[in-house]
OpenMM code with the backbone's topology and positions (N, CA, C; nanometers):
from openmm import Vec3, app, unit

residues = "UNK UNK UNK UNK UNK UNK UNK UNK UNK UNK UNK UNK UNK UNK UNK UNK UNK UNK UNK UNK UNK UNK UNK UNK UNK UNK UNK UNK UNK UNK UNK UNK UNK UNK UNK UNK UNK UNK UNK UNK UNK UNK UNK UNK UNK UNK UNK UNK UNK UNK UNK UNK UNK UNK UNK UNK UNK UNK UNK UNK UNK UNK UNK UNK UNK UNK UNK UNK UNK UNK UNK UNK UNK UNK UNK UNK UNK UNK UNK UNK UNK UNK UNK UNK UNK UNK UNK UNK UNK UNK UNK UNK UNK UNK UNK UNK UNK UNK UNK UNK UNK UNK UNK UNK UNK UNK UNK UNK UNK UNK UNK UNK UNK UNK UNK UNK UNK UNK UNK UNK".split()
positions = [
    Vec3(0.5976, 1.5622, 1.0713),
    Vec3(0.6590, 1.5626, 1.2016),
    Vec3(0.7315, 1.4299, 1.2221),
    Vec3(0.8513, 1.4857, 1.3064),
    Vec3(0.9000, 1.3286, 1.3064),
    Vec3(0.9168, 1.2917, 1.4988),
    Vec3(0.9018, 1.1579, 1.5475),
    Vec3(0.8853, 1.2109, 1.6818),
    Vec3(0.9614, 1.0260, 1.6960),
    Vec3(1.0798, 1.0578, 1.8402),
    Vec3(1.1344, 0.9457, 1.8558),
    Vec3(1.0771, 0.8407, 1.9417),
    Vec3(1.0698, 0.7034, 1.8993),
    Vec3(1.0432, 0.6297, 1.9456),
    Vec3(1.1358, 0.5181, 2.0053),
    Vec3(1.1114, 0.5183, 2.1393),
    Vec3(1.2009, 0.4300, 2.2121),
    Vec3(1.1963, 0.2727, 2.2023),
    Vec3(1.3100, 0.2288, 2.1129),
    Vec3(1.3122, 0.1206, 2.1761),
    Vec3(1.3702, -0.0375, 2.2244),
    Vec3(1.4066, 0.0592, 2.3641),
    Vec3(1.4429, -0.0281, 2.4603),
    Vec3(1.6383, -0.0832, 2.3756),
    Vec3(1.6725, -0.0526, 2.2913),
    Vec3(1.8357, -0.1027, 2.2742),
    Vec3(1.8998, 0.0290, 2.1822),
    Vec3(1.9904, 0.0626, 2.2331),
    Vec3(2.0756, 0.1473, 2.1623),
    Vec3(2.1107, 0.1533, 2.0419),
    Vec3(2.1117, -0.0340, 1.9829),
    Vec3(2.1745, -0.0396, 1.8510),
    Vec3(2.0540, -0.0121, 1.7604),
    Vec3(1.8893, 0.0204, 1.7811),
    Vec3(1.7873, 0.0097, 1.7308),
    Vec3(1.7360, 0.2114, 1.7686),
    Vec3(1.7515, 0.2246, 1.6508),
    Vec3(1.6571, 0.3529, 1.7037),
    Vec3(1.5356, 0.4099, 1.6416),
    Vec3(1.4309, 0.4484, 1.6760),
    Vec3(1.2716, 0.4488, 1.6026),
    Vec3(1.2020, 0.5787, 1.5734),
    Vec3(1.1752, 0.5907, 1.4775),
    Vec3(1.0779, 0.7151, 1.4490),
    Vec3(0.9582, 0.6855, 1.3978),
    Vec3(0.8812, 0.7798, 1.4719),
    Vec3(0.7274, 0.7654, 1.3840),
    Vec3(0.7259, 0.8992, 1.3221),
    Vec3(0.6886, 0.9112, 1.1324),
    Vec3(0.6630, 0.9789, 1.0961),
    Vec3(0.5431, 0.9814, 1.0587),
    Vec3(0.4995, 1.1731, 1.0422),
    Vec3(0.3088, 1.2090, 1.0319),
    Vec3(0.3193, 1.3085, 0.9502),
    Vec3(0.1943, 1.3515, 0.8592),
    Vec3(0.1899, 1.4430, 0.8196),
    Vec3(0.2472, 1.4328, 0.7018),
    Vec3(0.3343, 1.6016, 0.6778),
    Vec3(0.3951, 1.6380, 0.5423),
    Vec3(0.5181, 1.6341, 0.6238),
    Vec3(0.6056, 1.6040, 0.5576),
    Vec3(0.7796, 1.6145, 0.6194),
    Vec3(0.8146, 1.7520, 0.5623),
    Vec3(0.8842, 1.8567, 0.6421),
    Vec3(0.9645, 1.9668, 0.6051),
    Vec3(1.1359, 1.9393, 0.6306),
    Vec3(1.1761, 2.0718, 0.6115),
    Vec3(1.3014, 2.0419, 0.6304),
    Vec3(1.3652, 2.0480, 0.7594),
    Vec3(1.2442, 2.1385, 0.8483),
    Vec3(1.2829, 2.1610, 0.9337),
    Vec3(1.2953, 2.0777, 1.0692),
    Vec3(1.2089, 1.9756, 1.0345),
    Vec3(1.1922, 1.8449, 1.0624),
    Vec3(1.3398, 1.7047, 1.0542),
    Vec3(1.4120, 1.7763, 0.9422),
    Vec3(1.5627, 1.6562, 0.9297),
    Vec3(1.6497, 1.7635, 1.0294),
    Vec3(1.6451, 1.8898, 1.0404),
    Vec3(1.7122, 1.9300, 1.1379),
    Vec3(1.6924, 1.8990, 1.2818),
    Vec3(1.6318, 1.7986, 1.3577),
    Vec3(1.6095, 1.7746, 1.4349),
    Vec3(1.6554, 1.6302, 1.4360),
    Vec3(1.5886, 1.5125, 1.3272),
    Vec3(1.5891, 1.3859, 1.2882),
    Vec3(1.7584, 1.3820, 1.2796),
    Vec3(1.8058, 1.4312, 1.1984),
    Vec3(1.9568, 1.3670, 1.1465),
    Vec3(2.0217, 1.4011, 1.2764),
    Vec3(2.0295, 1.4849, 1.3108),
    Vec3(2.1881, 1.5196, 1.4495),
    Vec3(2.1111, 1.3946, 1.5621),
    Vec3(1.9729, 1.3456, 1.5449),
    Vec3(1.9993, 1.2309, 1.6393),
    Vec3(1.9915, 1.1307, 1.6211),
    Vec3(2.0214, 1.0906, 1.4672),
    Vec3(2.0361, 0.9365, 1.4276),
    Vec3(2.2130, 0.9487, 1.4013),
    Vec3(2.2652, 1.0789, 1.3419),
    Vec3(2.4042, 1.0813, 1.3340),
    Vec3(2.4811, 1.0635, 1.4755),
    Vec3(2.3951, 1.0897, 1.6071),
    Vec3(2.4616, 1.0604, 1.7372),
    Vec3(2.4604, 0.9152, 1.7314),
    Vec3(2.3273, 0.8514, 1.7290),
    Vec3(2.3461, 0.6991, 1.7508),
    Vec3(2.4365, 0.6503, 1.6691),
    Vec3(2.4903, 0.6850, 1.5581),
    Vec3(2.5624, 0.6500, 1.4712),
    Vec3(2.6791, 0.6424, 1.5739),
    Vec3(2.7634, 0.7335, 1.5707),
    Vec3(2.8592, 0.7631, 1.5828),
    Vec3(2.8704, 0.7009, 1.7405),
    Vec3(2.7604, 0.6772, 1.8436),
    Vec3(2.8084, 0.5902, 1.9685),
    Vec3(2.8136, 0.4338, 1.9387),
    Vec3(2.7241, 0.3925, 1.8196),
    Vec3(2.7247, 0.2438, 1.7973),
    Vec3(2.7966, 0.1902, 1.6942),
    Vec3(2.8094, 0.2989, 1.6100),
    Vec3(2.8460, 0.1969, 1.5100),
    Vec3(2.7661, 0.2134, 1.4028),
    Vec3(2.7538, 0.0997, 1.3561),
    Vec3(2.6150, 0.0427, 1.2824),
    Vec3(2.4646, 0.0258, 1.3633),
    Vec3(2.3456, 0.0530, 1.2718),
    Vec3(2.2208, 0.0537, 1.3865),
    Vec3(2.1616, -0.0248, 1.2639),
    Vec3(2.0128, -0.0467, 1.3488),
    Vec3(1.9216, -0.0579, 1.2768),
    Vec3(1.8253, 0.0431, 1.2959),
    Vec3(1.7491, 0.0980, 1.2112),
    Vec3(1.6293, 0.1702, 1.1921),
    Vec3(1.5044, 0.0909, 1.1809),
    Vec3(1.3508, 0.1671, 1.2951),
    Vec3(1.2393, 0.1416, 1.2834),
    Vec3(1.1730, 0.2840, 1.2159),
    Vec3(1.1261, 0.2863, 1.1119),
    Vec3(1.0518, 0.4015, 1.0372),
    Vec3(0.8688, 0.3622, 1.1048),
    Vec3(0.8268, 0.4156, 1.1566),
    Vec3(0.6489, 0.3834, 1.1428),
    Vec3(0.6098, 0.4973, 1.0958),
    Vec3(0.5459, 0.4890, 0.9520),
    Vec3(0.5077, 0.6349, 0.9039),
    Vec3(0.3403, 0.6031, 0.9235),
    Vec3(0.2585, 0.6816, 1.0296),
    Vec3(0.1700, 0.7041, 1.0529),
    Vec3(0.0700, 0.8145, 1.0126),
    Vec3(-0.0256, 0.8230, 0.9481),
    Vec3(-0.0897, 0.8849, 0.8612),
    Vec3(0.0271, 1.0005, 0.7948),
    Vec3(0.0825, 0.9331, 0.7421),
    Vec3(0.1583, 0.9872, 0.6700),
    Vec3(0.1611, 1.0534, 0.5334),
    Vec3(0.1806, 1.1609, 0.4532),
    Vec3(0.1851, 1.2459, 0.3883),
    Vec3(0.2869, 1.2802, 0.2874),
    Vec3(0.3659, 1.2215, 0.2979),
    Vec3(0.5120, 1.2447, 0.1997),
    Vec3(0.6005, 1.3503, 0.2435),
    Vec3(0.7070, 1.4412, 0.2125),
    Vec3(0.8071, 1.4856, 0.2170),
    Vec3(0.7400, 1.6199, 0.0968),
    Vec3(0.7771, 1.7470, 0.1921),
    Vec3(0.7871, 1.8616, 0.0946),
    Vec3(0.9136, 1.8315, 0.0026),
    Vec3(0.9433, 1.9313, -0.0825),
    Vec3(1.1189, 1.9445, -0.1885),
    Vec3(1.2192, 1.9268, -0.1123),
    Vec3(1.2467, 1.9927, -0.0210),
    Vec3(1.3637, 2.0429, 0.0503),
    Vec3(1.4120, 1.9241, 0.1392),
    Vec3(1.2354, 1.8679, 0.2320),
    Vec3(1.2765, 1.7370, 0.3083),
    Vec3(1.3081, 1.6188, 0.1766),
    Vec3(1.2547, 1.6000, 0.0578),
    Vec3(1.2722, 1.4990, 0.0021),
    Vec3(1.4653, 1.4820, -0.0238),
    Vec3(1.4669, 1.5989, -0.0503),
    Vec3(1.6076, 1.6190, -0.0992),
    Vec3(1.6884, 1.5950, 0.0510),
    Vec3(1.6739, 1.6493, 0.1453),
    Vec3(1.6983, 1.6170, 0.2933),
    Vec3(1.7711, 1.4730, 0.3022),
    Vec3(1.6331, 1.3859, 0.2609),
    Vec3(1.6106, 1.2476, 0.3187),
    Vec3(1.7194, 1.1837, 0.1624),
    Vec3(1.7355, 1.2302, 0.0783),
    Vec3(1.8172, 1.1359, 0.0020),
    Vec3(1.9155, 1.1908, 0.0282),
    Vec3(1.9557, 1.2984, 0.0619),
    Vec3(2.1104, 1.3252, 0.0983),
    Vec3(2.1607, 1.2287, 0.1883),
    Vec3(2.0407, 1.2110, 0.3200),
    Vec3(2.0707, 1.1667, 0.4510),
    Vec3(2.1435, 1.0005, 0.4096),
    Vec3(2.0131, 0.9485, 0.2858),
    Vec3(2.0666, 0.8156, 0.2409),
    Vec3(2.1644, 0.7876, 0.1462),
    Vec3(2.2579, 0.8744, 0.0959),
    Vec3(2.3271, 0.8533, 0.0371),
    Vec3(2.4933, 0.8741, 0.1564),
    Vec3(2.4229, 0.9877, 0.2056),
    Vec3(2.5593, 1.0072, 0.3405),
    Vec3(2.5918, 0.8666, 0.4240),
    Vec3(2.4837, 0.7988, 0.4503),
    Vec3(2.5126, 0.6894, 0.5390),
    Vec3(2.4932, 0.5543, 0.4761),
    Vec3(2.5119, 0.5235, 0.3790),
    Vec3(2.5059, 0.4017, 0.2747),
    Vec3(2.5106, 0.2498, 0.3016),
    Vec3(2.5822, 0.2297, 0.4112),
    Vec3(2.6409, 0.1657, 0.4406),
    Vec3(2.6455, 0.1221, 0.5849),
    Vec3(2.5524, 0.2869, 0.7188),
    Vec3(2.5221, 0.2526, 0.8087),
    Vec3(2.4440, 0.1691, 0.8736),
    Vec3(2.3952, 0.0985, 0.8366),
    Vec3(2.2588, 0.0616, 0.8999),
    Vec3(2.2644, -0.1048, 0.8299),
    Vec3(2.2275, -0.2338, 0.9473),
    Vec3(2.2606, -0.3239, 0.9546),
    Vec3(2.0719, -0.3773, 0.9097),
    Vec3(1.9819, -0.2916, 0.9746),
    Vec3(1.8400, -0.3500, 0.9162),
    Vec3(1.7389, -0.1784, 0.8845),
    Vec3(1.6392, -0.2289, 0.7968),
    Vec3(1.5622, -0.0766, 0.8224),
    Vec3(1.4416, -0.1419, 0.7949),
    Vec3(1.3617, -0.1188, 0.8694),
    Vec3(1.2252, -0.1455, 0.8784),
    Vec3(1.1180, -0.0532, 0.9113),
    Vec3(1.0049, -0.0835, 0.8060),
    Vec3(0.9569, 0.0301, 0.7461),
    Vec3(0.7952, 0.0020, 0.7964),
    Vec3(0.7574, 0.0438, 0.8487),
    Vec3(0.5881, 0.0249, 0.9416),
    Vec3(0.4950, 0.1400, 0.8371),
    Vec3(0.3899, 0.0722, 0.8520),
    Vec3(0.2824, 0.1638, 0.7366),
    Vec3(0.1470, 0.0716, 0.7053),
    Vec3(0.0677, 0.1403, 0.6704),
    Vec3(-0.0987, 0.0795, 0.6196),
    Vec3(-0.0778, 0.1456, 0.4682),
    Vec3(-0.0336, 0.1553, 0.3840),
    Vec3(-0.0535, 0.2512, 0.2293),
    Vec3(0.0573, 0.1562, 0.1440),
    Vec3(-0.0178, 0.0821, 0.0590),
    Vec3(0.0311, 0.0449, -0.0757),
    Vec3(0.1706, 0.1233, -0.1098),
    Vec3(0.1464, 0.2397, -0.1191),
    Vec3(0.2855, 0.3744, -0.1714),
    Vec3(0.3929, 0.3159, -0.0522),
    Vec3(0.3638, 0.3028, 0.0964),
    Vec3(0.4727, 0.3295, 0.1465),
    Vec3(0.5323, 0.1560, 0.1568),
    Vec3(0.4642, 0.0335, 0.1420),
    Vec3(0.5545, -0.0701, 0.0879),
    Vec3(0.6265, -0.0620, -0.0055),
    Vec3(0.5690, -0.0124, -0.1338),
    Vec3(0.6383, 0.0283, -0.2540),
    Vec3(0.7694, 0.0960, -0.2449),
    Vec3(0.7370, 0.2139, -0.1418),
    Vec3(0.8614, 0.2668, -0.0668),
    Vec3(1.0133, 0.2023, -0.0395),
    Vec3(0.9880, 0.0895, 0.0555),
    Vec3(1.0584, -0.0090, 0.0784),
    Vec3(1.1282, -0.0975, -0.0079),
    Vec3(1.0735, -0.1509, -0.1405),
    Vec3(1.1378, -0.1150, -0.1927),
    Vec3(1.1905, -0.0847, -0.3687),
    Vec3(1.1636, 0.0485, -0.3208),
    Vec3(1.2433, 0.1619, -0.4002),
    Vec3(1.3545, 0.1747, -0.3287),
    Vec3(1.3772, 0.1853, -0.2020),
    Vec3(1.4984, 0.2506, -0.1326),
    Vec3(1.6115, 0.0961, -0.1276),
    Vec3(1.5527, 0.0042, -0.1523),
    Vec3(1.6495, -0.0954, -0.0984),
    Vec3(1.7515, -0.0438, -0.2393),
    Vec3(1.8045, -0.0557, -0.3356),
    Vec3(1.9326, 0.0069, -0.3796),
    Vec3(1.9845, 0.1033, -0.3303),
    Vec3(1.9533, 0.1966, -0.2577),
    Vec3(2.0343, 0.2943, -0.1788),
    Vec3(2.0762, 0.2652, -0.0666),
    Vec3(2.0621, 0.1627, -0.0338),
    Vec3(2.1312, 0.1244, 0.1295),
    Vec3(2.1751, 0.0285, 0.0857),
    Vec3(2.2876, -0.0381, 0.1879),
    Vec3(2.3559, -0.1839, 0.1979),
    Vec3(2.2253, -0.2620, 0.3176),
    Vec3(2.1890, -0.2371, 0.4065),
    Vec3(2.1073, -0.2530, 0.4610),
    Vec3(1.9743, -0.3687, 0.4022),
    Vec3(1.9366, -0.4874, 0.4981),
    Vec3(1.8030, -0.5517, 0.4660),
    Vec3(1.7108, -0.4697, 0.5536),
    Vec3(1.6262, -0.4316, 0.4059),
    Vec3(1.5029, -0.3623, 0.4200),
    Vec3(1.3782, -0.4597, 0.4167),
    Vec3(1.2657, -0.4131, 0.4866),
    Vec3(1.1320, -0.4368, 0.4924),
    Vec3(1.0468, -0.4093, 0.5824),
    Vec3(0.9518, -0.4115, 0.4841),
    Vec3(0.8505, -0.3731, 0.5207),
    Vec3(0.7290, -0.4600, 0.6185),
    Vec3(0.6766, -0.3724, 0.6794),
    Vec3(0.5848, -0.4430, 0.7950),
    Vec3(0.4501, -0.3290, 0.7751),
    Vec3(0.3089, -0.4494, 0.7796),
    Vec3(0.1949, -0.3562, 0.8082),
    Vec3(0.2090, -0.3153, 0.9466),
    Vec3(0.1079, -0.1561, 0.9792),
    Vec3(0.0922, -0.1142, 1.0648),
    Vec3(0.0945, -0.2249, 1.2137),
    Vec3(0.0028, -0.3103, 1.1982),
    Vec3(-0.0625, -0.3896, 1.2916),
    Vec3(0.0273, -0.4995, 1.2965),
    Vec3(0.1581, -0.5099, 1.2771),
    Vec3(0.2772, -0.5610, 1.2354),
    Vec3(0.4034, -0.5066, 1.3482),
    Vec3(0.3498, -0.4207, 1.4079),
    Vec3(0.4527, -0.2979, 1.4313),
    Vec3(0.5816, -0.3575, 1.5403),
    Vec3(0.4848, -0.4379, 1.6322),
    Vec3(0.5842, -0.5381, 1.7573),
    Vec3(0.6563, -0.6180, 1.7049),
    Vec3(0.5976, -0.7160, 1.5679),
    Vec3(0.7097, -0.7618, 1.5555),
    Vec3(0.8297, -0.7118, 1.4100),
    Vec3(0.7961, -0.5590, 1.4112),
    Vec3(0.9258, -0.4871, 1.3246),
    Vec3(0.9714, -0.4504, 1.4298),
    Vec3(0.9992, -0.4323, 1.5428),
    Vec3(1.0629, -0.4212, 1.6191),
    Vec3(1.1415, -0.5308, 1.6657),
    Vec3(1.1001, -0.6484, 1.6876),
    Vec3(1.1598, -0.7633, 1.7023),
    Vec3(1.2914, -0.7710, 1.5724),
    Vec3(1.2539, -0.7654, 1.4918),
    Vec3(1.2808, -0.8255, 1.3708),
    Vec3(1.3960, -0.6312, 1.3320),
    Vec3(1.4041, -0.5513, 1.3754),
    Vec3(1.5021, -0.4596, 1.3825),
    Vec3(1.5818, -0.4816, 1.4578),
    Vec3(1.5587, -0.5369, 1.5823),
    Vec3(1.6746, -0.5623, 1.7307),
    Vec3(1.7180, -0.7345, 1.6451),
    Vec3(1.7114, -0.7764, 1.5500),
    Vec3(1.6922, -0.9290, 1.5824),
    Vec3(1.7253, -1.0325, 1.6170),
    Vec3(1.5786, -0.9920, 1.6510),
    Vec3(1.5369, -1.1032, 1.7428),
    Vec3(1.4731, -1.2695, 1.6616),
    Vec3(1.4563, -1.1989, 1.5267),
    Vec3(1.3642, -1.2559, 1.4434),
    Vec3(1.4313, -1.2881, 1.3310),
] * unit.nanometer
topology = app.Topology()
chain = topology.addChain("A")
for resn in residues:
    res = topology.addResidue(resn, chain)
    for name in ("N", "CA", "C"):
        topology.addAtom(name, app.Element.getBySymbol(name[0]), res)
């Protein structure tokens, strides 16, 4: 599941992901990060993947389409998590974006937010 998290600046927009990711799940996610796109500009991304689960086929394939479509969008991406795999995550993905990536523990989370708007 992916569920939006507010916060507080336009150029910053946040999701907490749970669970197993489907596909049916980027049909919801992309048409509203492609809006912020397209009113700002460039953003930054807050990811908090919360007991998180990985990506079925369809979402995996989803989510690299999504990162290869926007390559170039995104000015920071910051990646919230408690699991070894999902720092590792962070980076694996940094060659697919132009974007400075990193990662933040869970208990970290206020100031990946700082540090997405930055402030930091």
């Amino acid at each position: 599941m992916i569920e939006r998290i507010e916060t507080g600046s336009s150029a910053v927009i946040g999701f907490k992901l749970s669970g197993k990711l489907h596909d049916e799940d980027y049909k919801t996610f992309v048409p509203e990060l492609e809006a912020a796109l397209a009113a700002e500009g460039k953003i930054s991304l807050l990811a908090h993947f919360h007991d998180f689960h990985g990506w079925d086929l369809q979402a995996a394939w989803d989510d690299f389409k999504l990162g290869i479509a926007h390559y170039s969008n995104f000015e920071r991406i910051a990646l919230v998590g408690d699991k070894a795999w999902e720092h590792w995550m962070a980076k694996l993905c940094r060659p697919f974006t132009r974007a400075e990536v990193r990662y933040f523990d869970a208990s970290e989370i206020d100031t990946a937010m700082r540090w997405a708007k930055g402030e930091t």
